[in-house]
Backbone as CSV, one residue per row, in Angstrom:
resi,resn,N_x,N_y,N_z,CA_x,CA_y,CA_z,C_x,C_y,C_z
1,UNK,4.569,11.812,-19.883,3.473,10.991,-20.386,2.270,11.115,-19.445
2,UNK,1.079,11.446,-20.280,-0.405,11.675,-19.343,-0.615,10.227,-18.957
3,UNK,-0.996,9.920,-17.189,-1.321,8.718,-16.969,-2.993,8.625,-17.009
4,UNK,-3.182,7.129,-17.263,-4.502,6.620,-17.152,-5.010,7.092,-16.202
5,UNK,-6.321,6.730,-16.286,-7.549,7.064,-14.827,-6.754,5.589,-14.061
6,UNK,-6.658,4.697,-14.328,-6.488,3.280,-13.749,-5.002,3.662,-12.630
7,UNK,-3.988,3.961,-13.710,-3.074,4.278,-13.109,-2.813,5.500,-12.050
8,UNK,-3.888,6.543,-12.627,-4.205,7.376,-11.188,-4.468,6.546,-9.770
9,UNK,-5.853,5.782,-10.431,-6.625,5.459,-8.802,-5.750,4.262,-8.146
10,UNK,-4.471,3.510,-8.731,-3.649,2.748,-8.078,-2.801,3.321,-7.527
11,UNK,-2.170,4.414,-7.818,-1.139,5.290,-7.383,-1.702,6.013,-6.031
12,UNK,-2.846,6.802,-6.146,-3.597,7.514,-5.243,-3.545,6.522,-4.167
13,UNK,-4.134,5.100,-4.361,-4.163,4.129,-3.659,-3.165,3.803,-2.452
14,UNK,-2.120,3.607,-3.109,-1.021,3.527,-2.847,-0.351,4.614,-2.207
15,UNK,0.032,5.425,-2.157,0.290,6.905,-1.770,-0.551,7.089,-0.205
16,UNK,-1.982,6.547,-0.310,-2.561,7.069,0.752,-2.394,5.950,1.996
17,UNK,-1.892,5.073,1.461,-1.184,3.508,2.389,-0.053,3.646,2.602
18,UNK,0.288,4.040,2.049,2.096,4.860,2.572,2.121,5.848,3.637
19,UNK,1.451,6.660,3.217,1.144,7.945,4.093,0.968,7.721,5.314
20,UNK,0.805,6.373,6.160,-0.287,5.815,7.176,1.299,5.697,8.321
21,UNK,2.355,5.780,7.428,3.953,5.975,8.112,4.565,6.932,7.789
22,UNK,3.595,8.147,7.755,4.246,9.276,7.848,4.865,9.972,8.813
23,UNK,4.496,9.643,10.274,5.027,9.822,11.055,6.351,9.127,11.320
24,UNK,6.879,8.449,10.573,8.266,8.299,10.659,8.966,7.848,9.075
25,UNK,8.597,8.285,8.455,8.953,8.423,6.473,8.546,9.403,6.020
26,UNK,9.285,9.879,5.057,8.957,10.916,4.291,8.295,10.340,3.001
27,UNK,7.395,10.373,2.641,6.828,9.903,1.174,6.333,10.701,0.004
28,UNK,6.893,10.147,-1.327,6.486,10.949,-2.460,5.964,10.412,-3.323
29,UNK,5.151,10.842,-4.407,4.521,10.341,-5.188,4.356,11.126,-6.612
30,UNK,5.322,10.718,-7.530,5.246,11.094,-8.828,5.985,12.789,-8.655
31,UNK,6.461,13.186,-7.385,7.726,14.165,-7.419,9.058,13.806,-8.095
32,UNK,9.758,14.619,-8.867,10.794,14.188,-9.691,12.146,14.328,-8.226
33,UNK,12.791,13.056,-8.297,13.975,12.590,-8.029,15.091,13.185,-8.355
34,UNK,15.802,13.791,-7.876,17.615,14.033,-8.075,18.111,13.158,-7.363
35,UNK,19.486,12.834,-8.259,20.641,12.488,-7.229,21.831,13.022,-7.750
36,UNK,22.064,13.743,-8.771,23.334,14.722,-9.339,23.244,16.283,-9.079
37,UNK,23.569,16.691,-8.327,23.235,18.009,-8.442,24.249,19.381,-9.868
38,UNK,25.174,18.058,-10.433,25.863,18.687,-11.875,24.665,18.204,-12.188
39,UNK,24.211,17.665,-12.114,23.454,17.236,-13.846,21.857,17.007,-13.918
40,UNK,21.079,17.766,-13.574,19.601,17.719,-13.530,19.037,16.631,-14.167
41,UNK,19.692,16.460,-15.456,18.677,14.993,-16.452,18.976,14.124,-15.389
42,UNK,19.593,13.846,-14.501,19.779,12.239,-13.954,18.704,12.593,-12.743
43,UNK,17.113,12.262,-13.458,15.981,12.355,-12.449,15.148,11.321,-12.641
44,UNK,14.370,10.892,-11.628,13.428,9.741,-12.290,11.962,10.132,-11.172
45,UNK,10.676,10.183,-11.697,9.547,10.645,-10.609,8.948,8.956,-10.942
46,UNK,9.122,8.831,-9.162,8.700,7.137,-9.135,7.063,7.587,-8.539
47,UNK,6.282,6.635,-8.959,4.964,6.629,-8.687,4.461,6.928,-6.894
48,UNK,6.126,5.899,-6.357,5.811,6.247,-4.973,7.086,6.068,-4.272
49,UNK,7.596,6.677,-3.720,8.719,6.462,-2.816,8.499,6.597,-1.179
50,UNK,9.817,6.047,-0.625,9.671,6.200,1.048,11.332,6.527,0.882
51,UNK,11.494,7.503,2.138,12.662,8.098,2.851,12.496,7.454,4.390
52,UNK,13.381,6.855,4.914,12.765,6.063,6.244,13.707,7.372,6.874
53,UNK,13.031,7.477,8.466,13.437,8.241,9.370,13.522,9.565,9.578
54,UNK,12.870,9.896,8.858,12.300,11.328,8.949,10.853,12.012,8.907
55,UNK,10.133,12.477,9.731,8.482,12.770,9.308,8.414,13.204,8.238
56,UNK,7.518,12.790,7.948,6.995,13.264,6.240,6.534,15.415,6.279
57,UNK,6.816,15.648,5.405,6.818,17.208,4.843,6.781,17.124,3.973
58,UNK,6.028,18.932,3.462,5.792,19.025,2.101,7.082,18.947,1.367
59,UNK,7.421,18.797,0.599,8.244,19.360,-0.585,8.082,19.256,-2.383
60,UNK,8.600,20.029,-2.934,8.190,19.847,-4.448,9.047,19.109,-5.055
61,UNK,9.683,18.766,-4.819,10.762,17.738,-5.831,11.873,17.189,-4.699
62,UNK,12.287,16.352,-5.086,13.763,15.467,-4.003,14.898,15.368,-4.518
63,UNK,16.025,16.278,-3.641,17.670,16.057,-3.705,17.917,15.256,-2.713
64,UNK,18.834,14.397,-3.376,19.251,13.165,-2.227,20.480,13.541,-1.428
65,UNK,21.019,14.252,-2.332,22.240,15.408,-1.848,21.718,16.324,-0.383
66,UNK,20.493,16.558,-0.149,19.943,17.345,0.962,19.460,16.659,1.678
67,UNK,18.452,15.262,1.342,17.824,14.839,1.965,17.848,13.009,1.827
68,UNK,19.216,12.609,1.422,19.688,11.158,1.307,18.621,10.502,-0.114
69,UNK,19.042,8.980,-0.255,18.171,8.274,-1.264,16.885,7.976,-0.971
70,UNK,16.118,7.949,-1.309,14.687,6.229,-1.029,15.524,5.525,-0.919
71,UNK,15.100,4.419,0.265,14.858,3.452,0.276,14.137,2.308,-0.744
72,UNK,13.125,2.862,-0.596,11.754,2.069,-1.567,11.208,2.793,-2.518
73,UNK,11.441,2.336,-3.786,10.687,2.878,-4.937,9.679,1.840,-5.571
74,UNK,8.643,2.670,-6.377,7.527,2.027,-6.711,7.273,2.560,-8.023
75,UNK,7.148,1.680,-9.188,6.970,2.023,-10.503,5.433,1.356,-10.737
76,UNK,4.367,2.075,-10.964,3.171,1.283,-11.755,3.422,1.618,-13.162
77,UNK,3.906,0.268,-13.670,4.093,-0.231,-15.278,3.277,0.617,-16.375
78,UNK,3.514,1.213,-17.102,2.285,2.302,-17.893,2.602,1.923,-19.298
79,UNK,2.097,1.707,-20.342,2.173,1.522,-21.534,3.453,1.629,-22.287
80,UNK,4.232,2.859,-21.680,5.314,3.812,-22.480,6.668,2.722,-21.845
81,UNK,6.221,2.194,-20.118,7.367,1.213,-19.786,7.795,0.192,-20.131
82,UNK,6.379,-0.465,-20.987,6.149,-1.865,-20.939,7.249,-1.696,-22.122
83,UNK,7.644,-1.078,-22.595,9.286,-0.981,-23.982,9.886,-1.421,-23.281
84,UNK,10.673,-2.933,-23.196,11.683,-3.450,-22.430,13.177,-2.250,-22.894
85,UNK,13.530,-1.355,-23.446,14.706,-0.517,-23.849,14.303,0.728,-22.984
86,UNK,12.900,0.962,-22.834,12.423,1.974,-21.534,12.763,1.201,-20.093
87,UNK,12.571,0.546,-20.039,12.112,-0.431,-18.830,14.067,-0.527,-18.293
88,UNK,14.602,-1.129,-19.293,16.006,-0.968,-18.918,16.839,-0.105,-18.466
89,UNK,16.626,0.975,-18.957,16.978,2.427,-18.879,16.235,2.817,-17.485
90,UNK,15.387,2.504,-17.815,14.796,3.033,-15.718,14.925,2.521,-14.699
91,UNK,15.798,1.252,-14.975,16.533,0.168,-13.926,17.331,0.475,-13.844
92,UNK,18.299,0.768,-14.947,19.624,1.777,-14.856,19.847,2.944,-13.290
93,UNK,18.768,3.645,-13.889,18.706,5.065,-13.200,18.333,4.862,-12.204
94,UNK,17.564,3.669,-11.423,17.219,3.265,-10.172,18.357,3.033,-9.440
95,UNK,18.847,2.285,-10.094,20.971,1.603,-9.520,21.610,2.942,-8.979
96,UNK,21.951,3.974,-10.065,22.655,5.293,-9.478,21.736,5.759,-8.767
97,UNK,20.279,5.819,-8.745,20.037,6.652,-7.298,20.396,6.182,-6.314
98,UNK,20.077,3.872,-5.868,20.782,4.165,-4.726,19.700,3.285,-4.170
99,UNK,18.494,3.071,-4.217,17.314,2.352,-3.766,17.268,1.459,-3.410
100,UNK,16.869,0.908,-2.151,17.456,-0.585,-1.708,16.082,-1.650,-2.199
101,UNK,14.881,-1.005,-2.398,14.190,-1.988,-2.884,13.376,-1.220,-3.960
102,UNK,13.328,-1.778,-4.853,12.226,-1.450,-6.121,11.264,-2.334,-6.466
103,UNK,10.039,-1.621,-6.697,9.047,-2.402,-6.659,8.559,-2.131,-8.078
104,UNK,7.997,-3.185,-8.910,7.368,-2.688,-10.594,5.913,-3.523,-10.690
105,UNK,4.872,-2.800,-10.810,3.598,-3.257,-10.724,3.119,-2.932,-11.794
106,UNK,2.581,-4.247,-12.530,1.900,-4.171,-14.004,0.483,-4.866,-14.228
107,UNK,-0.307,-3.553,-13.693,-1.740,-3.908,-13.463,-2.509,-4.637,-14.581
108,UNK,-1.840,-4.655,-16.241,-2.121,-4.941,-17.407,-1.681,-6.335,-17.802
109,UNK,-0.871,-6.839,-17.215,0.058,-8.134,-16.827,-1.047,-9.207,-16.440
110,UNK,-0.775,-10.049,-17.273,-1.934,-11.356,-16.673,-1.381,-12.140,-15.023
111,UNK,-1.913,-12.763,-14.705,-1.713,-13.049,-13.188,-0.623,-14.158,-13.189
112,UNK,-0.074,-13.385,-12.188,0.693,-13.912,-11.811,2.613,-13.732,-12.307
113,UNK,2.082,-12.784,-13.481,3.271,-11.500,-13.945,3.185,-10.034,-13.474
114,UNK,2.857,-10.094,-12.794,2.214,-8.263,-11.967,2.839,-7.664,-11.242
115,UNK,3.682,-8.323,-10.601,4.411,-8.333,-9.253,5.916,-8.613,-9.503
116,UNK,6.941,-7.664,-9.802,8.511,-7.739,-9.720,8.996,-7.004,-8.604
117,UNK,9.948,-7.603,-8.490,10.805,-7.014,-7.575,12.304,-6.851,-7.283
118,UNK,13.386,-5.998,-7.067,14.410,-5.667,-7.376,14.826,-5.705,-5.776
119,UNK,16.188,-6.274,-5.270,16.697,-5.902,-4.107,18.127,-5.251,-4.336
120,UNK,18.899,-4.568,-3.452,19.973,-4.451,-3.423,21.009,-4.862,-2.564
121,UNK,21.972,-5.801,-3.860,22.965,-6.532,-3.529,24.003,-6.552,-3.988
122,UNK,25.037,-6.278,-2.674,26.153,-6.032,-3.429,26.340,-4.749,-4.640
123,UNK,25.478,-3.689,-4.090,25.288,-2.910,-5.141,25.289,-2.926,-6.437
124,UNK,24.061,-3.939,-6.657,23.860,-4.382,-7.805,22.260,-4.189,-7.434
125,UNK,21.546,-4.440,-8.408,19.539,-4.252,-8.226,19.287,-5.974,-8.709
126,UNK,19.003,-6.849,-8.224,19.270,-7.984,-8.727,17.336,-8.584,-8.088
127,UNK,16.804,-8.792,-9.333,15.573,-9.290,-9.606,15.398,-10.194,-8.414
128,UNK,14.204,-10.725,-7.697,13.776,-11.593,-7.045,12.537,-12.499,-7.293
129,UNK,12.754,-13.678,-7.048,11.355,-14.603,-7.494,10.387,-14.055,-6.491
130,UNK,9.358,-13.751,-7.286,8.400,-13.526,-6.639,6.688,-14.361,-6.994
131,UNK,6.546,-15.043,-6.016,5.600,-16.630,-6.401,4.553,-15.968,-6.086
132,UNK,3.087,-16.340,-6.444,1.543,-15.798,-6.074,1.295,-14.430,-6.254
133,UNK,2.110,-13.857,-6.683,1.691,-12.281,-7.026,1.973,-11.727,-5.041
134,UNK,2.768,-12.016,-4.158,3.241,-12.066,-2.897,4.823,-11.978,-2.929
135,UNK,5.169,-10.941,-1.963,6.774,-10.990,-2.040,6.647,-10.015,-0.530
136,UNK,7.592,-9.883,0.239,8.106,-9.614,1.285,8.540,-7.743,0.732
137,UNK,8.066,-7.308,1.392,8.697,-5.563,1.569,9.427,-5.490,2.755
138,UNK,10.799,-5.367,2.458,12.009,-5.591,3.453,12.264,-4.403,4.045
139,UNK,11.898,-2.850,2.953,11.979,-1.704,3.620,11.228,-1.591,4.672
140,UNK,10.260,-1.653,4.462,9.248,-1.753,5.847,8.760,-2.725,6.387
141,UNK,9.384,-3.675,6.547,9.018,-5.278,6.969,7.282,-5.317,6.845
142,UNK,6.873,-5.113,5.943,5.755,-5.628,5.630,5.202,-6.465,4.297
143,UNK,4.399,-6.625,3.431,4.519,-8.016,2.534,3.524,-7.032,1.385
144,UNK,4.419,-6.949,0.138,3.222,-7.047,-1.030,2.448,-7.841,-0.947
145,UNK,0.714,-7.499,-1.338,0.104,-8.384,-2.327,-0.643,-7.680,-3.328
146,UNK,-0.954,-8.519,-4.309,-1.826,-7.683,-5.394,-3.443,-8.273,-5.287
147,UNK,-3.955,-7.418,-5.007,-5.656,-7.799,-4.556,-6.517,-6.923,-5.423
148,UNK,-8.288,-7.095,-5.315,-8.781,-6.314,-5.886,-8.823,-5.618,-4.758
149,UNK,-8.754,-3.859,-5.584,-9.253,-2.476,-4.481,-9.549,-1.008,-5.802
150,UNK,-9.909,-0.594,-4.903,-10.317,0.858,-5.593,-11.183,0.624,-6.725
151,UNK,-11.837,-0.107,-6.815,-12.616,-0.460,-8.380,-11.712,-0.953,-9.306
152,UNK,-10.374,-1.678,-8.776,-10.210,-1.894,-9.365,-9.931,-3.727,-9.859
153,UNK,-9.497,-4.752,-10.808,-9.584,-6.150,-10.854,-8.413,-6.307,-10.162
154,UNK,-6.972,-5.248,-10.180,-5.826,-5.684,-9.254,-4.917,-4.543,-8.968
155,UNK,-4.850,-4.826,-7.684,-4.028,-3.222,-7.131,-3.065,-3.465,-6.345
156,UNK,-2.170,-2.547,-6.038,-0.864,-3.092,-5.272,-1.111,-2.487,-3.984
157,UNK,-1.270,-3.608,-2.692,-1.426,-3.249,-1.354,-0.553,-3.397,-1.014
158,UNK,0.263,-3.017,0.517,0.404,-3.302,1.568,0.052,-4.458,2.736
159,UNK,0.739,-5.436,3.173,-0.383,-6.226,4.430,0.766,-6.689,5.587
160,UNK,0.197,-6.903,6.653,1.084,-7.385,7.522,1.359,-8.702,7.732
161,UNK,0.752,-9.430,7.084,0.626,-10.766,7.193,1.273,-11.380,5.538
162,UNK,1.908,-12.648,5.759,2.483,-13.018,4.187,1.288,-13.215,3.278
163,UNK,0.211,-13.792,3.928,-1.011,-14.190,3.172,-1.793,-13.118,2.923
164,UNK,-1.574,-12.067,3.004,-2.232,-10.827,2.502,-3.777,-10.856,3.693
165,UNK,-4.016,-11.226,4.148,-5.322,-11.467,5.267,-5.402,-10.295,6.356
166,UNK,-4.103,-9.602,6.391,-4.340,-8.274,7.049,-3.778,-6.760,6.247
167,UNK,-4.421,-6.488,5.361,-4.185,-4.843,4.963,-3.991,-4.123,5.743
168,UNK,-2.503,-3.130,5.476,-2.838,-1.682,6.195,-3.507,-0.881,5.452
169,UNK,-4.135,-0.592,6.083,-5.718,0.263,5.697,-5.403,1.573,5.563
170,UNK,-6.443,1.792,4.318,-6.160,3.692,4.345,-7.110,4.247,5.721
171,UNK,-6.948,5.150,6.196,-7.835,5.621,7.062,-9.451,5.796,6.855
172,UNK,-9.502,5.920,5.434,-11.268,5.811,4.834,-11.113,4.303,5.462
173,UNK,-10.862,3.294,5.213,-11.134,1.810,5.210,-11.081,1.691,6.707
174,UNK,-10.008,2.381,7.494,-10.238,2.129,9.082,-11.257,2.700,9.455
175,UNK,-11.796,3.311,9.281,-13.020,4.261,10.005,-14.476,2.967,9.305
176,UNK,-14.202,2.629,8.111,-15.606,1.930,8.173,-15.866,0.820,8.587
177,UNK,-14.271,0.391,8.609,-14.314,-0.765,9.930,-14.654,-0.546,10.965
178,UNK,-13.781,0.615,11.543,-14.705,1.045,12.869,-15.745,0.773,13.157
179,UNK,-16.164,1.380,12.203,-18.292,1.919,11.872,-19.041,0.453,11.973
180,UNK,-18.437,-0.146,11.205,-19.296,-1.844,10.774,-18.945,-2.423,12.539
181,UNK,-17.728,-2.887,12.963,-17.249,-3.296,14.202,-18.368,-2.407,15.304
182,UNK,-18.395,-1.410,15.665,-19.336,-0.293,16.278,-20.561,-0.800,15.894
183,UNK,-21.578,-0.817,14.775,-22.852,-1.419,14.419,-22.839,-2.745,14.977
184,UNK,-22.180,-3.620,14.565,-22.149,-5.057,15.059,-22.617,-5.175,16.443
185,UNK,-21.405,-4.358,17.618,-21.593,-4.380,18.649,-22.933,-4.224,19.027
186,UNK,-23.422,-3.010,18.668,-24.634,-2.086,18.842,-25.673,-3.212,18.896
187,UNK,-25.682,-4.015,17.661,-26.558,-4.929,17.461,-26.711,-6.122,18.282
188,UNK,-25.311,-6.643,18.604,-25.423,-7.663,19.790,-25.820,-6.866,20.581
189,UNK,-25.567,-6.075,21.470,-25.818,-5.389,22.731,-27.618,-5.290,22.528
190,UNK,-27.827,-5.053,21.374,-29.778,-4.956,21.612,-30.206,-5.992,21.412
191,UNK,-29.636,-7.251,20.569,-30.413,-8.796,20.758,-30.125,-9.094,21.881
192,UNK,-28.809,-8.810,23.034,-28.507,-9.469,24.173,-29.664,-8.892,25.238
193,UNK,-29.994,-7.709,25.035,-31.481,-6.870,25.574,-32.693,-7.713,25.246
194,UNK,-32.685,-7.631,24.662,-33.981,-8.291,23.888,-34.376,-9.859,24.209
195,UNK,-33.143,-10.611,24.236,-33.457,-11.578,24.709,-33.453,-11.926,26.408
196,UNK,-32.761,-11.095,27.271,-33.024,-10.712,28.264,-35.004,-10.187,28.731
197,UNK,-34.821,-9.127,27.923,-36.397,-8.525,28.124,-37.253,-9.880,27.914
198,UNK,-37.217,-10.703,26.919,-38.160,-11.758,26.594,-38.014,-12.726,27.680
199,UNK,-36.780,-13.101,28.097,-36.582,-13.883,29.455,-37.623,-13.734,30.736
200,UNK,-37.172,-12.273,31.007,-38.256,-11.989,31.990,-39.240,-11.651,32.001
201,UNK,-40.325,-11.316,30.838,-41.329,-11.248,30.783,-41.752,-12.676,30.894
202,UNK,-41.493,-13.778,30.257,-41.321,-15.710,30.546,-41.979,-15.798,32.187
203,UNK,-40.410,-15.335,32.870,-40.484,-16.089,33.991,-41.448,-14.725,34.529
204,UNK,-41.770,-13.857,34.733,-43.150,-13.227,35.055,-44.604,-13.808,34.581
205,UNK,-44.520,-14.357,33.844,-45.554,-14.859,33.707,-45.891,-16.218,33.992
206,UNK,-44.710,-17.027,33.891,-44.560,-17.922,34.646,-45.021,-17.919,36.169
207,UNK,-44.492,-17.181,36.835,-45.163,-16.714,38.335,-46.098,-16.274,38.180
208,UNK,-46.736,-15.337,37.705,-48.289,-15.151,37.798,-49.268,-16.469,37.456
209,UNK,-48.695,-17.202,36.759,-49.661,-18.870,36.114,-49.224,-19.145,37.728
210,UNK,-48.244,-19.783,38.207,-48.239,-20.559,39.195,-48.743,-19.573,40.815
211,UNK,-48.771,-18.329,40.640,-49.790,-17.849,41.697,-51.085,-17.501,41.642
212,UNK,-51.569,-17.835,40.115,-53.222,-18.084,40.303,-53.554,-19.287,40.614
């Protein structure tokens, strides 16, 4: 199924916030999944996955047989899923791969339905309440939230904080923080001049009044 522009620029999104632990995860995005090596149909290409403990490398597709399960999978909800008999069937196939957390993001979902989440228990995939469009990412001890980004009204971040108040940032977003943080400075540092320079021109003239 051809995805949306929407569902591109959330995925892209996403993918490039993942990537930011590549130095110790392997991450994929919309590469097709094995875990049978009899049986090729048993594949599923999740929007985004993580492999913990290994640097990230290229590869074109994933055997779990070579290179173990995900950990963390990530489905952005697309028209063709929203078929609860689709939707079932790809929960299914999540269970036999093996995934300890699944994540399902439905950018089309009015607020406060956007945000599911699946843990594994007892080797079972067993749904979790998830309150404020906020839930805990246990694979990487860090916290969904769904915020506006990318142009878009709601996107699925990353944050380190439960209240979503600290994003991990794609590297475009760290650098213009940088940049803004860097200007700021720049700018105090020349009013702190400036009001210095005006100081002593004051008390110079001050002394010249009181030595005429």
């Amino acid at each position: 199924m051809p995805e949306t522009k929407r569902h591109l620029e959330i995925r892209t999104l996403l993918y490039v916030v993942l990537k930011t632990f590549a130095d110790r995860a392997a991450i994929g995005s919309d590469q097709f999944v094995y875990w049978s090596a009899s049986d090729p149909s048993r594949c599923l290409a999740p929007d985004a996955f993580v492999r913990l403990g290994t640097p990230d490398t290229q590869f074109g597709s994933w055997k779990t047989w070579e290179r173990g399960a995900p950990e963390l999978a990530v489905e952005i909800v697309s028209e063709h899923d929203a078929d609860p008999r689709t939707w079932t069937e790809k929960l299914s196939k999540y269970h036999e791969l093996g995934v300890l957390e699944l994540v399902a993001f439905d950018p089309e979902a009015a607020p406060g339905q956007r945000l599911r989440v699946w843990d594994r228990i007892d080797d079972d995939l067993v749904e979790r309440v998830v309150e404020g469009e906020r839930s805990p990412c246990t694979v990487l001890d860090l916290h969904w939230v769904v915020v506006p980004a990318a142009g878009q009204p709601a996107a699925l971040r990353l944050a380190r904080t439960p209240d979503g108040a600290e994003l991990v940032l794609t590297p475009e977003e760290a650098e213009r923080r940088r940049a803004e943080a860097e200007r700021r400075r720049a700018e105090a540092e020349q009013a702190a001049r400036t009001s210095a320079e005006r100081r002593i021109a004051e008390l110079e003239a001050e002394l010249r009044r009181r030595g005429g």
